[in-house]
C-alpha positions in Angstrom: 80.2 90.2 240.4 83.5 89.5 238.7 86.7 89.8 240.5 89.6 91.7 239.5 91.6 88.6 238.3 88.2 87.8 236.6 88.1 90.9 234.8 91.9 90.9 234.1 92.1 87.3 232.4 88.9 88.4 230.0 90.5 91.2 228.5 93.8 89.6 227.9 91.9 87.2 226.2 90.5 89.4 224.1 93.5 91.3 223.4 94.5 87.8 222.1 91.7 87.0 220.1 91.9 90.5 218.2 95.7 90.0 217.4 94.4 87.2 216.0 91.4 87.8 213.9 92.9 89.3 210.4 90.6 92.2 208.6 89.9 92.3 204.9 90.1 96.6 203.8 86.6 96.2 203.3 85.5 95.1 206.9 88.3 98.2 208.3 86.7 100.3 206.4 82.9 99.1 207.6 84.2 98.9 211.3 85.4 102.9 211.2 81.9 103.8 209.7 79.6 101.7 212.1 81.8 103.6 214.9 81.5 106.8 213.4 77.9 106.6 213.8 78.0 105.1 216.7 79.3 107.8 218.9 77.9 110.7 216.9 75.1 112.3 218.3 71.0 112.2 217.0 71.6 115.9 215.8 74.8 114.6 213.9 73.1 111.7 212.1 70.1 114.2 211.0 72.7 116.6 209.4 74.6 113.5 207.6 71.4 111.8 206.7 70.2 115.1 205.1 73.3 115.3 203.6 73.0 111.7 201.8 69.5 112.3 200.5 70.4 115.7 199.0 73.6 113.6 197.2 71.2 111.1 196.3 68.9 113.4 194.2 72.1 115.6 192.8 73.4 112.3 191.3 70.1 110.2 190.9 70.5 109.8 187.0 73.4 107.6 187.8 73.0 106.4 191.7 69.6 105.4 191.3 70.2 102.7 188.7 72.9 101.5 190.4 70.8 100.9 193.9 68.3 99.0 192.0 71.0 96.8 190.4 72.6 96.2 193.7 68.9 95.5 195.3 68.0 93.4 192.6 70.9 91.0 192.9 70.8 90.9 196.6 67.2 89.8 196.3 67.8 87.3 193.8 70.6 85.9 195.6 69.7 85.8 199.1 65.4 85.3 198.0 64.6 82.2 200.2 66.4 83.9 202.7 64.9 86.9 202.7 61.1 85.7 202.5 61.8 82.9 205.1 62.8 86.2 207.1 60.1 88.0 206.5 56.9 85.3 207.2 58.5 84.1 210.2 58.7 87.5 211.1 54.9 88.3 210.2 54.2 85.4 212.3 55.9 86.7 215.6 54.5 89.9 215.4 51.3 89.5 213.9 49.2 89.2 217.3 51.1 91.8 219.1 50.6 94.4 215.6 46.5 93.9 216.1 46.7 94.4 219.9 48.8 97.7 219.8 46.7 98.6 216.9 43.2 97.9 218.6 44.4 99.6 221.9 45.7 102.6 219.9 42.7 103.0 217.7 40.8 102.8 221.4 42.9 105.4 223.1 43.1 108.2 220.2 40.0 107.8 218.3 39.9 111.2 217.2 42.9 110.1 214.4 40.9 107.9 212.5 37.9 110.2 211.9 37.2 110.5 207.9 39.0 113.1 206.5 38.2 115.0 203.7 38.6 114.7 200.0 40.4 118.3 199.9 42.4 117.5 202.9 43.7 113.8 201.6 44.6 115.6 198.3 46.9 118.0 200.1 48.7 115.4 201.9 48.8 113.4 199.0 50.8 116.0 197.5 53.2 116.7 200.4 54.3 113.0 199.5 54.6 113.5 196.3 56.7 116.8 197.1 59.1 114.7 199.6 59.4 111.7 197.5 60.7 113.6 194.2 62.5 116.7 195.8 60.0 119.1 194.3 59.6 122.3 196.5 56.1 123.7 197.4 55.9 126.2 194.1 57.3 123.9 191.6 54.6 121.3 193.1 51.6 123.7 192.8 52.9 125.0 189.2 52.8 121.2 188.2 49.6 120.5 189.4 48.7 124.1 188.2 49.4 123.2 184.3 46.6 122.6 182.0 44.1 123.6 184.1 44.5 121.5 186.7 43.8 118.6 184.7 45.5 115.2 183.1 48.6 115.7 181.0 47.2 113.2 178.6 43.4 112.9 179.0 42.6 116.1 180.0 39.3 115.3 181.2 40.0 114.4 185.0 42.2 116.4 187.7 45.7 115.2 188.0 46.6 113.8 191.4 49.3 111.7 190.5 53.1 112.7 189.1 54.7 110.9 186.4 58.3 110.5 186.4 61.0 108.3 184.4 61.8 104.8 186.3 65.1 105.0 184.5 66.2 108.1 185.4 63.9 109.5 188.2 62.7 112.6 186.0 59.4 114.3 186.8 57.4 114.4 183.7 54.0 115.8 184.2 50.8 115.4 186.3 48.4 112.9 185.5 44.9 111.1 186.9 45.0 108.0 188.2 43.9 105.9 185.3 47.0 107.2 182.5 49.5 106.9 185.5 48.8 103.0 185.6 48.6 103.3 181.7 51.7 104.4 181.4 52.9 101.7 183.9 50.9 98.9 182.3 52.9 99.7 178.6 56.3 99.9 180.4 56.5 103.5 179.5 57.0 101.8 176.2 56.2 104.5 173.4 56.2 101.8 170.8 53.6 99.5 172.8 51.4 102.7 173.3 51.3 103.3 169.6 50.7 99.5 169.1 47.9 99.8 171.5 46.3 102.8 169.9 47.1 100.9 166.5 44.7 98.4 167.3 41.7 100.3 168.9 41.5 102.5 165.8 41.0 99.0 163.6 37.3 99.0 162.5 38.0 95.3 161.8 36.3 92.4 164.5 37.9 89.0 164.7 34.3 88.0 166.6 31.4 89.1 165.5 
């Protein structure tokens, strides 16, 4: 245990150091934030948390760009650091993830039963409701247009919903198979066209 002196001497020295150290406006203004959060409460950090999402999808035309621009550049400048990071972490972890997963699997069973194709779809769409900040009824009506089925193909159910990468826009419900379409052309009109150009060709280069 420290004595009094002890204790004394430490904190002139670190009245010292801070007189010191000299803070740029942009580590002030970080330091007043990280203590902001710091002595709010869990109820306080839900409220402000839900606050910045619902900013987030008021302003997503324009913030969403902008975050992938900044993650992008991070990534690219800091990417040997960032995958060094992440395999040595892998590596720690790895036996430790399979024993809590074995002993978890062991200890609730019931959770891993198969679950059905109805109930999968269901949560499948509670994701999709969350992720894009549809509520419950615009979901349904979604899924709900054109009989339930693919925007495009209109041939299988839609489980998946399109939306602009660009500007985070909902588009339409599709299947599976036209989502990745879409994704595969680079939501590209003019390589779709291209694409659908070249299968109508009666011509073969092989025969």
């Amino acid at each position: 245990m420290k004595t009094p002196e002890q204790i004394e001497h430490r904190r002139q020295y670190m009245r010292e150091f801070g007189k010191r150290r000299v803070l740029t406006p942009e580590q002030k203004e970080r330091k007043k934030i990280t203590e902001r959060i710091r002595l709010s409460t869990p109820e306080q950090r839900e409220i402000r948390n839900g606050d910045a999402r619902r900013h987030y999808w008021r302003h997503v035309e324009r913030l969403r760009p902008e975050r992938r621009e900044y993650q992008r550049g991070r990534y690219v400048k800091n990417k040997a650091e960032i995958l060094e990071r992440n395999k040595a972490y892998k590596q720690k972890y790895r036996e430790e993830w399979a024993m809590y997963d074995s002993l978890f699997r062991m200890a609730f069973p019931e959770k891993f039963k198969p679950i059905s194709w109805e109930k999968r779809h269901e949560y499948r769409r509670a994701q999709f409701a969350r992720k894009f900040g549809l509520t419950i009824a615009e979901r349904d009506a979604l899924f709900a247009a054109n009989d339930g089925l693919c925007h495009i193909c209109s041939k299988v159910p839609s489980i998946a919903i399109d939306h602009c990468h660009d500007t985070g826009r909902v588009r339409g419900a599709l299947c599976q198979n036209c989502n990745f379409m879409l994704g595969h052309g680079k939501d590209d009109p003019e390589i779709l066209l291209a694409a659908a150009d070249y299968l109508r060709r009666e011509t073969c280069v092989i025969s």
